[in-house]
C-alpha positions as CSV (number, residue, x, y, z in Angstrom):
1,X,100.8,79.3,144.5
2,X,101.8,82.3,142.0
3,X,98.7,82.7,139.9
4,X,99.6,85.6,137.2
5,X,96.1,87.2,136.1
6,X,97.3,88.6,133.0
7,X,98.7,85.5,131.7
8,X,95.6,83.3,132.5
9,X,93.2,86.2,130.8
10,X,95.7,85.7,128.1
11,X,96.0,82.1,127.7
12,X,92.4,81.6,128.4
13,X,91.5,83.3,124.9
14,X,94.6,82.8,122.8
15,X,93.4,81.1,119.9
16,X,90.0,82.8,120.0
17,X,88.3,84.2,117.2
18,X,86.8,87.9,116.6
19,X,83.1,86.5,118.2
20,X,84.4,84.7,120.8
21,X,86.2,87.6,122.0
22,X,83.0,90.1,120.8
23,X,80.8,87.9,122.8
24,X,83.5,87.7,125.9
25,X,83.7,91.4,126.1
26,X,79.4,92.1,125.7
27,X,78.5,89.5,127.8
28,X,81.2,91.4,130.8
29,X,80.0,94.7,130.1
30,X,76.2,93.8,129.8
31,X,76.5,91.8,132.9
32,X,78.3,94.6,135.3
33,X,80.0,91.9,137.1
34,X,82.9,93.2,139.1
35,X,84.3,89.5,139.1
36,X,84.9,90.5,134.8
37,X,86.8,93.6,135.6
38,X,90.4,92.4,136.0
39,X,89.9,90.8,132.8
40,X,88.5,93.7,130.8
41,X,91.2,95.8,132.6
42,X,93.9,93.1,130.8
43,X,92.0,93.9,127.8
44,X,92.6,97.6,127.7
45,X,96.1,97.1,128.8
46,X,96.7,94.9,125.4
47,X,94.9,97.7,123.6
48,X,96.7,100.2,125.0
49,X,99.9,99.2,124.9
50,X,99.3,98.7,121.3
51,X,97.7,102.0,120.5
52,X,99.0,105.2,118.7
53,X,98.9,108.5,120.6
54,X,95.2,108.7,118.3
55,X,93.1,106.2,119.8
56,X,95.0,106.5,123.1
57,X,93.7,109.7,122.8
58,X,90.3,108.6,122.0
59,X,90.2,106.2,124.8
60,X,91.3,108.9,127.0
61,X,88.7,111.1,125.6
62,X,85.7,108.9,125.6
63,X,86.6,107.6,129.5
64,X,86.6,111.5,130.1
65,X,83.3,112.0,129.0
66,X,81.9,109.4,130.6
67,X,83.0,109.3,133.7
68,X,82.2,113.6,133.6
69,X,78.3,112.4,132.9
70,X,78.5,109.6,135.6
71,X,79.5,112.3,138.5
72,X,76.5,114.8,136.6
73,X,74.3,112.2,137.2
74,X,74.9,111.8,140.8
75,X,74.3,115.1,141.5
């Protein structure tokens, strides 16, 4: 059996609207469940594959910073 991730993320929220998705994304995040991760990571793929060099470099810029204060933290 061939199960492609991307395309059931995709097909499981086609049609959604702008809450649904909202709600789908909080809920992941708020909940740190690892089992949400490849599913946020399709998420970010669609965004950045649709992004100009300005948010990518946004995204790139917040993920810095955060993952900079994460290793301060450990220390």
């Amino acid at each position: 059996m061939d199960v492609n991730i991307r395309e059931h993320i995709i097909n499981n929220f086609q049609g959604d609207n702008y809450e649904t998705l909202k709600r789908a994304i909080d809920e992941s995040v708020k909940n740190n469940d690892e089992i949400t991760l490849p599913g946020l990571g399709v998420f970010f793929e669609l965004i950045w594959e649709n992004a100009d060099m300005e948010m990518k470099n946004n995204l790139i810029e917040i993920i810095r910073k955060r993952v900079n204060k994460g290793l301060e933290s450990e220390r």
